[in-house]
Structures are given as structure tokens and as C-alpha cells.
N, C-alpha and C positions, 0 to 999 in steps of 0.2 A: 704382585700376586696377592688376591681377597683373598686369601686362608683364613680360616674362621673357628676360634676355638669358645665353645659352648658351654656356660657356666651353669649347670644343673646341681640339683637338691631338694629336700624336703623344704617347706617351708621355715624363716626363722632359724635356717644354720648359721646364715652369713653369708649367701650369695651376693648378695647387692651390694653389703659390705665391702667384699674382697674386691665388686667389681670398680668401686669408687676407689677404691687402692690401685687397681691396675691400670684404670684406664688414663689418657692425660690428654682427652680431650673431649670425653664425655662424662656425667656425675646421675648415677642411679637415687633412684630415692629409697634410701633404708632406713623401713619403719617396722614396726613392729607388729604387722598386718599380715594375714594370711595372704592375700593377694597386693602387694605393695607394687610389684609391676607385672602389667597388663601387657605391655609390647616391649620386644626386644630391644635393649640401651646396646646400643652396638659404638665400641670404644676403640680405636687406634691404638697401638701399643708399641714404643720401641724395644727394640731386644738389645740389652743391657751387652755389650761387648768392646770390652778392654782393650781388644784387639786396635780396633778402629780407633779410640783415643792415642795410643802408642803412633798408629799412621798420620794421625795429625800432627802428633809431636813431631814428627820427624821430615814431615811436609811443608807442613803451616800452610793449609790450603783456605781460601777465603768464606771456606761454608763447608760445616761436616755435616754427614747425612746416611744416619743411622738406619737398618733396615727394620722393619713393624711388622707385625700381623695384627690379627683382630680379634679383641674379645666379646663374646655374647653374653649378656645378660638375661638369661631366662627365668620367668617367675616359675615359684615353687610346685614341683608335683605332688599330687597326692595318690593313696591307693584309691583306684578306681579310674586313673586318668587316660589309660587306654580304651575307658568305654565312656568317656567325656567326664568323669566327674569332675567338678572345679571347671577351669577353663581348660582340660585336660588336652584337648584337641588341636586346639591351639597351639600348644605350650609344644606339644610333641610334635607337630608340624615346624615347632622353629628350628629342634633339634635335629630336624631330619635335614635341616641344609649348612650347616656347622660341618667341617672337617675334621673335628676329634671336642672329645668331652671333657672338661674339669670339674669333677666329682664332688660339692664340697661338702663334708661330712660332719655334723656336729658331734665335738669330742670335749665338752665342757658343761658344767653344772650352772645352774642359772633362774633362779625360781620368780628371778621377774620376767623372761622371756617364755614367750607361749609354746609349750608344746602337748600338740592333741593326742601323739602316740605313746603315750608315759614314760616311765624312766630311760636316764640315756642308754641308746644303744647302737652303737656304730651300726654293727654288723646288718642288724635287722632294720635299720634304716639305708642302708645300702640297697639290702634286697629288693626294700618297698621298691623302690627306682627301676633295679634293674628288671624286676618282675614288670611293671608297665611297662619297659621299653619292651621285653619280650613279647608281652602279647602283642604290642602293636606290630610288632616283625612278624609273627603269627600270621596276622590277618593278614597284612600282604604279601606274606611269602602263600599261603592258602588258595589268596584271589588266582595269584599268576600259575600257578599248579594248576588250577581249573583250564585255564585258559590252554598251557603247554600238552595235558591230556588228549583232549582235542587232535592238534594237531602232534602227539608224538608218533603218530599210528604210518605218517607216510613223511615225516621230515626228523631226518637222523638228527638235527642241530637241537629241536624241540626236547626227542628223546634223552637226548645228554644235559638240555637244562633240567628236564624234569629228576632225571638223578639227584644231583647239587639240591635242586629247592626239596624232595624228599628227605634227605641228607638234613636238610638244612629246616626244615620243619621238626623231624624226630630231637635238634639238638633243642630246638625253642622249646618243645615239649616235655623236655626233662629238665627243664630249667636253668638251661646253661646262654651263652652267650654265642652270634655267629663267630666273634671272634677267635673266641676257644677252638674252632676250628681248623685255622689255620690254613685256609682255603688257598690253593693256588691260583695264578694269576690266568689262566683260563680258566677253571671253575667261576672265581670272580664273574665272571663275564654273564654268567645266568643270573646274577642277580644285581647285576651295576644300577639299573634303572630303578631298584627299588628305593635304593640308601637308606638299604636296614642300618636302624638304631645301635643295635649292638655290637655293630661291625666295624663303627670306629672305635677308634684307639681311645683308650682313657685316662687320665693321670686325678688321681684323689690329691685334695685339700683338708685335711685331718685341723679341723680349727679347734685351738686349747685354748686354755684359759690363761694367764700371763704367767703364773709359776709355771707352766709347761712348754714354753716355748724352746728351750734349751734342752729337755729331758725326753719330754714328752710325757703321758700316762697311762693308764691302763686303760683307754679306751681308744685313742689312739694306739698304741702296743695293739690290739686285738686289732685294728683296722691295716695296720701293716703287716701284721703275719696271715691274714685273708687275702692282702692285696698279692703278697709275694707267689702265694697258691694260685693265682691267677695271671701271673708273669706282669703287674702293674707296681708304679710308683707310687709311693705316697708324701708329699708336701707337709711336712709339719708346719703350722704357723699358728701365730696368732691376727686374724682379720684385722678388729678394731688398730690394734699398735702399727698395721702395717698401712693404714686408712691414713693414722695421725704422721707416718712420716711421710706420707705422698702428698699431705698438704702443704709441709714446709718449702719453702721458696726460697730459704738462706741456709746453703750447703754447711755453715757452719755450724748453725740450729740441728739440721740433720744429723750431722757427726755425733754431737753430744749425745743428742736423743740415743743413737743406735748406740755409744758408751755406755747411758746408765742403763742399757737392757742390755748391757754384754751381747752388740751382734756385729757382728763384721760386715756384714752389708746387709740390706732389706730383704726378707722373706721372698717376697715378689720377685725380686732378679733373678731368684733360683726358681721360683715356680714359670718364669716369662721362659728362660731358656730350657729350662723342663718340656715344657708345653712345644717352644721351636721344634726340640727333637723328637716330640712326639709326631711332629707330622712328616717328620726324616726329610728334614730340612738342612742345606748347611747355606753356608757363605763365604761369597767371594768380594774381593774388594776390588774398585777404580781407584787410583792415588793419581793426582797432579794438583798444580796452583790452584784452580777454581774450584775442585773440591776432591775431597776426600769422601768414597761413598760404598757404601756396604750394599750388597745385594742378596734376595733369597731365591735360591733354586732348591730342586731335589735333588737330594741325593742320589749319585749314579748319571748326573746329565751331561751330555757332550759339551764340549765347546759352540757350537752352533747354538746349542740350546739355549744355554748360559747366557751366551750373546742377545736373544734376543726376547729378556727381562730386562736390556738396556732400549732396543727397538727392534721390533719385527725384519726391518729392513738389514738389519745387523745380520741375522740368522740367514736371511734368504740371499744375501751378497758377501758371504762369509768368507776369507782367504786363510788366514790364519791367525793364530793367537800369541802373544806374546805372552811370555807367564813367570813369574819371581812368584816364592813359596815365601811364604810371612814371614818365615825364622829367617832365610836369605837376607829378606829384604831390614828388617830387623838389626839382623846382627854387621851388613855392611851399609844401611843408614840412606841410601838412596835406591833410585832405579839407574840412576847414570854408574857407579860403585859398583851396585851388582853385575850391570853390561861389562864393564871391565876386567872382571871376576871368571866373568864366565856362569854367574847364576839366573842370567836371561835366556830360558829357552823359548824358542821357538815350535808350537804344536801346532798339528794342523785337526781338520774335520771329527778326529777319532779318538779324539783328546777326552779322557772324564776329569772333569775337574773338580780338584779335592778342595775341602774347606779348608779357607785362610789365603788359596789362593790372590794373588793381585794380577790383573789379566786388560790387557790391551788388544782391541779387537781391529784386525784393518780386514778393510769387506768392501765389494764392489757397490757401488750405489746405483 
């Protein structure tokens, strides 16, 4: 699944930063430039889960195979970027094809890094952003209103989009977010095609400065008591420290490092699986000899569904499912143990499968 999560900000927070932290097969260039990237650094990403090393432990399968989404690296907006200022047009075209946003916020003092809107301020650097994303949802919520007018005079379906996009224009216009609305999964429907800005999911990166990565400070503090007000997460971290341990290649080097900064695992683990649940994503595992292997669906998907993010062919010759729950499989150390048990069920077509799941699919071919 190309899930794609969107790494926005002002210029000079540490986008590019973070994203040279996150990614582990792509490296952005971060410089200290108002425009340092031009085109999207689109990076792979494993999603950190303990779960799956435990299955290997207890497998010893001859290849583990973690599940990934994707991060996007988008150069810096500026105010005025919804009517092209900078390369405005651009930049918000990339984020219109991303399935949810990471925020990242500059929360640190720094009188060698350039900043053209003066002193720091979380909140008001927020806004800048969320204001361009707004008006660009503006415009095209605007154009299709023209359009549905027209026709709402003799097709009932028009007339009920045109509600939603009114609805949904009055909310841009007061400065708020479509998300804030909370729009049900038919209203959705009058505006699917647009993939307003605002309307994904967002999770903030609040970047401190190294005394703050443990505490936090008063500018982060303000950024999570705005974010709370707005039902969003916020990521404490520090970029650069989290940059320096994603380069190490000797797990050893890594421990110590993450020691003398008192952290128990890397910022990034928590902001990667942050981000996973942002898109209400969960996972299910395959365990046998040839591998041990993690899979991502949505949350709420049938057994059929599930099945076929293994192969299409899975879903469309689907019989039923075999299913051990993690803790099962876990605490009696095989799938042959839990068959014994009685911790192997059998589900069929109607089945939702929950995260952590371990699932055996047999399907006509």
C-alpha cells in the first residue's frame, strides 16, 4: 500500500532534516536555503514494531519483512503560497497527493539559521501554513460550487453536494480547517475529488533544541496546548540528534548515543508509528520458515480484504482464514502449540481483523 505521509513547514524548521532521519533509502539535501528542495525526496520507511521481532524469535524464519509507508519531503511554504508566491503551486500540488501531513514546527532559538518572519513563534507559524492550505481549499471548493449551482436546479445529487461544499466554504472562510468538521462518510463524497488540504489528518513535529528534548519548552508547550484544541498530536523531538542516530550502522554506537541523551529509543519510532495511526492503519502478520512478514491494511477490513495486500487473487478466491492473535501465539510459542490449544480459529468472509493478528489465508485459485 503507497500511503504517503507529507512533510510540510515554513522554510528552515527542519523539514529536510527530519526527513534525512526518517527515511532509509532516500537522503534530502539540508541546507540552509530558503528553497533547498525543489521536487519531492520521497523516502520508504519501516514501521518500527517489536511485535514482528518477537515472531521471528520464535520462528527463526529465513527473511523478516517489516511493513513501510512513505514519507514526503516537501520544500518550504511561504505566506502567499496559495496565489504562487515562492514556488507555492508547486509545493501545494505535492501535498494535495499525500494521505496525511507532518507538521514540522520550529520550537528553538538559533541566530545562525535564517528566519524571515521574526521572532520564534510556534503558533503563528502554524497558522501561516494552515492559512495557505485554506485558501487553496477555498478556490477549489469555490470552482465546484459554480459548477454544482448549475446543475442543482434539476439533479437532487448536485443539490446535496452543493450543501456540504457551502458548509464547507463558510468553514475555510472563518479560518478553520475541513477537518474540524467532521464530515460524514457521505457528505465526504461531495468533495472526494477535490482532496482538500485540510482535510487530512495531521500530526505536528515540535523541533527543540537539545536541552529540550526530554522537557520540552515554552514554545513547544504553546504548540501542544493549540494542537490539543484542535484534537491533533504533537511529536516532541529534537531533528539534528535524530539525523545523527539514523546514520549509525553499528547498533552498538546507537545504544550509547541514545544513553548519553537519556532516550530509550529514537524520536522517530514514535513519530513513524505516530504517523502509521494517523492514517488508521493497523497490522497483521504471516509467520512461517521462509519468512516472517508484517502487513498494512485499514482499520475495520474484512478478511477478504486483508487477503488481498498479500495478492488480489487471494481476495477474489477467498475460503477462509485461519487466525492466532499475537498474545496466543506468543505466550504458546508456535502455530502448531496453539492448534493444540485450541487458539487456531477458523473465520470466514465476515471476519474484521484486528491488529496483531497472524492469519493463513486458503482461497480458490
Amino acid at each position: 500500500m503507497a500511503l504517503q505521509v507529507g512533510i510540510v513547514g515554513l522554510p528552515n524548521v527542519g523539514k529536510s532534516t527530519l526527513f534525512n532521519a526518517v527515511s532509509n533509502n532516500a537522503k534530502a539535501q539540508a541546507s540552509n536555503y530558503r528553497f533547498c528542495t525543489i521536487d519531492p525526496n520521497v523516502g520508504q520507511v519501516d514501521v518500527p514494531d517489536t511485535r514482528l521481532d518477537k515472531l521471528a524469535e520464535l520462528v527463526v524464519p529465513n527473511r523478516i519483512v517489516p511493513t513501510a509507508i512513505e514519507f514526503v519531503d516537501i520544500a518550504g511554504l511561504v505566506k502567499g503560497a496559495s496565489k504562487g508566491e515562492g514556488l507555492g503551486n508547486k509545493f501545494l500540488a505535492n501535498i494535495r497527493e499525500v494521505d496525511a501531513i507532518v507538521h514540522v514546527v520550529r520550537c528553538f532559538e538559533d541566530e545562525n539559521i535564517l528566519r524571515e518572519e521574526g521572532d520564534i513563534n510556534p503558533i503563528s507559524d502554524k497558522e501561516i501554513i494552515d492559512t495557505e492550505l485554506q485558501l487553496k481549499d477555498l478556490e477549489s471548493v469555490e470552482k465546484k460550487i459554480q459548477r454544482c449551482e448549475k446543475m442543482a436546479k434539476s439533479d437532487p445529487k448536485a443539490k446535496a453536494d452543493l450543501e456540504v461544499l457551502i458548509h464547507c466554504k463558510n468553514c475555510l472562510e472563518q479560518g478553520k480547517n475541513i477537518r474540524s468538521l467532521q464530515l460524514s462518510k457521505e457528505d465526504k463524497e461531495a468533495i472526494y475529488d477535490l482532496f482538500l488540504l485540510t482535510d487530512k489528518p495531521v500530526l505536528y513535529v515540535a523541533n527543540v533544541d537539545e536541552a529540550s528534548i526530554h522537557s520540552g519548552n515554552k514554545f513547544s508547550e504553546a504548540l501542544v496546548d493549540y494542537a490539543t484544541k484542535e484534537g491533533s498530536q504533537v511529536i516532541v523531538m529534537n531533528n539534528s540528534i535524530e539525523a545523527q542516530i539514523s546514520e549509525m550502522d553499528n547498533e552498538d554506537d546507537k545504544q550509547l548515543f541514545l544513553e548519553e541523551y537519556k532516550l530509550a529509543e529514537p524520536g522517530l519510532n514514535r513519530l513513524i508509528r505516530s504517523a502509521y495511526k494517523l492514517l488508521d492503519l493497523i497490522t497483521y502478520f504471516t509467520a512461517g520458515v521462509q519468512e516472517v512478514r508484517a502487513w498494512t491494511i485499514h482499520t475495520g477490513w474484512k478478511a477478504p480484504q486483508a487477503a488481498s495486500v498479500i495478492h488480489t487473487d487471494f481476495e477474489k478466491g477467498f475460503i477462509k482464514a485461519e487466525v492466532i492473535a499475537y498474545d496466543d501465539f506468543v505466550k504458546n510459542g508456535s502455530e502448531a502449540a496453539c492448534r493444540e490449544v485450541g487458539k487456531l480459529r477458523i473465520e470466514g468472509k465476515e471476519y474484521v481483523v484486528k491488529d496483531g493478528d497472524i492469519m493463513h489465508f486458503r482461497f480458490n485459485v
